[in-house]
C-alpha positions in Angstrom: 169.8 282.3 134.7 170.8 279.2 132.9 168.4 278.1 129.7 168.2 275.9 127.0 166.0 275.3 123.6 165.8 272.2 122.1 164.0 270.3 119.0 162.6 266.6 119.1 161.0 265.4 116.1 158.0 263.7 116.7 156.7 262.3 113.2 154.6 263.3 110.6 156.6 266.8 110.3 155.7 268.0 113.5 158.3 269.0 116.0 157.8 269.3 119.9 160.0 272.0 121.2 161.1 272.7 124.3 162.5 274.9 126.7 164.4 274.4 130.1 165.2 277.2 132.4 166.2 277.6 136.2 164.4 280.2 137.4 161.8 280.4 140.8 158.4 278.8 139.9 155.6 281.0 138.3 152.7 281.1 137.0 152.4 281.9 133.3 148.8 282.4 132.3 147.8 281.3 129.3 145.9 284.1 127.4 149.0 286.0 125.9 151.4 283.2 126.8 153.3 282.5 123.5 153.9 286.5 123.1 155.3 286.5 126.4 157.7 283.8 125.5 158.6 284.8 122.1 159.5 287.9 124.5 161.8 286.0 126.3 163.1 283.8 124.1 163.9 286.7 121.2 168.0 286.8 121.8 168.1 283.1 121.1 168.9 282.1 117.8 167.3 282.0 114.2 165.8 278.4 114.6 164.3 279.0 117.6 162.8 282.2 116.2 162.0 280.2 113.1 160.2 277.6 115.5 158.1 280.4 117.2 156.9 282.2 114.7 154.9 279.1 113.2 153.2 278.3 116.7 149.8 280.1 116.1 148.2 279.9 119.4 148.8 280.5 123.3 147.7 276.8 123.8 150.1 275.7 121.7 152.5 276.6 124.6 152.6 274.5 127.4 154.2 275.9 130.8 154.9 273.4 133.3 157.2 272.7 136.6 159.5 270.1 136.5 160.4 269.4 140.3 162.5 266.6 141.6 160.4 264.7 143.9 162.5 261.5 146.2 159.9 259.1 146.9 161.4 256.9 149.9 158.9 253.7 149.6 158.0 252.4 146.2 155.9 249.9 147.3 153.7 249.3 150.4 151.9 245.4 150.8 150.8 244.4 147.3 151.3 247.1 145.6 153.9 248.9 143.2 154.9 252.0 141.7 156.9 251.9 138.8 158.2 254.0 135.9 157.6 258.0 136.7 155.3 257.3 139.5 158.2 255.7 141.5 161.2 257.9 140.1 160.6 260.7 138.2 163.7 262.0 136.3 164.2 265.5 134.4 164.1 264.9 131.1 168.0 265.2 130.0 169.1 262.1 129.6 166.0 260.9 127.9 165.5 257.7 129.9 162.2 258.4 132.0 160.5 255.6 129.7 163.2 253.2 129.4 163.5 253.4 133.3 159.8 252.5 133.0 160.2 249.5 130.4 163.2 248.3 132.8 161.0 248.4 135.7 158.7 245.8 133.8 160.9 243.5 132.6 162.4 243.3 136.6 159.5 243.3 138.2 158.0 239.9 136.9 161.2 238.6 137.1 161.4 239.2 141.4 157.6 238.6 140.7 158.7 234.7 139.7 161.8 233.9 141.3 160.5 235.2 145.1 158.7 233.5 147.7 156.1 235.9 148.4 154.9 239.0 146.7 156.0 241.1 149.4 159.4 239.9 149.4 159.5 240.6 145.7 158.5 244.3 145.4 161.5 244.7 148.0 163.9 242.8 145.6 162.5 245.5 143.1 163.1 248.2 144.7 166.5 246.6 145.6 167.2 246.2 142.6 166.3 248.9 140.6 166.7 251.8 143.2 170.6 251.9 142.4 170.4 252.5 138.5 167.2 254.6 138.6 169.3 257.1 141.3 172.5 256.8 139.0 170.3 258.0 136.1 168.4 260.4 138.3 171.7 262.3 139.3 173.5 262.2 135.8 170.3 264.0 134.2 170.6 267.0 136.8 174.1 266.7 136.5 173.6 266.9 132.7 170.9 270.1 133.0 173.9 271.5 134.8 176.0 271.3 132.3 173.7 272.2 129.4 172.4 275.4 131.0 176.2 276.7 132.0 177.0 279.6 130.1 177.5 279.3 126.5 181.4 279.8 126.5 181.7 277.5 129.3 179.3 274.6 128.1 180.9 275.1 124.1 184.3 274.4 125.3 183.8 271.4 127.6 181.5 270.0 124.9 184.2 270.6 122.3 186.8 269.0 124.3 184.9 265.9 125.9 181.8 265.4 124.2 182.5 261.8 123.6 183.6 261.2 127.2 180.8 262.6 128.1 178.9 260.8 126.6 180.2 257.7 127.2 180.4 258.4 131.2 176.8 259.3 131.0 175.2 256.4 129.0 178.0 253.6 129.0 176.9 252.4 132.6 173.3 251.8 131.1 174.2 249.5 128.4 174.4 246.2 130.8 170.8 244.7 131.4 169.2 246.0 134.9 
């Protein structure tokens, strides 16, 4: 079973952890939930020990499914999805919200330069559909890579970190 810990600051000394495994969906109950975890979690290393043993509280642990849900039609008549209610991503690559800020600086743009509103949203999705997949696929293909065996992941990350990195995010730098 591939896994992986990670830290994000979040300001004002508080960090949100977080930890992504590929296993079959359960349900984790709440009332001896961060026992459970520190459980499962206790052969990672001393900072993520460190960062459990200062949670206090089984609420402090939040256990939820991250599935990946295609939604064919972003739009139907008047109205829109956009940001994760159109294309949710996983959460590798980071870009769930700048997908969403895109989304809002294209949309009023189709918004002003079409004839109708209808043929608008469809520019939209035209439009953004392409880069929104692109990012969609390199974040699985990045949880792939980051939940690969430790030897494995080390030694591609050691030799082509910076490709990586570039292959990944390069292609985002042009404006949608």
């Amino acid at each position: 079973m591939g896994a992986l810990f990670g830290f994000m600051p979040i300001g004002r000394g508080r960090t949100y952890g977080f930890n992504y495994v590929i296993t079959q969906r359960f349900h984790d109950p709440l009332e001896g939930r961060l026992e459970r975890l520190r459980h499962r979690l206790r052969n990672l290393g001393p900072r993520v020990q460190e960062y459990l043993d200062a949670l206090e509280r089984d609420d402090q642990v939040i256990c939820s499914t991250m599935m990946w849900m295609e939604i064919k039609e972003w739009h139907a008549g008047r109205v829109v999805l956009v940001g994760d209610a159109a294309h949710a991503s996983s959460p590798m690559m980071g870009q769930g919200g700048c997908m969403a800020m895109e989304d809002a600086c294209v949309l009023p743009e189709e918004l002003r330069s079409a004839a109708t509103v209808e043929d608008a949203l469809a520019s939209y999705v035209r439009r953004r559909k392409p880069r929104v997949e692109w990012v969609q696929r390199q974040s699985m293909g990045l949880a792939n890579l980051l939940t690969a065996s430790s030897a494995a992941r080390n030694a591609m990350l050691r030799e082509r970190v910076t490709q990586l990195m570039h292959d990944r995010f390069g292609p985002l730098v042009p404006a949608p």
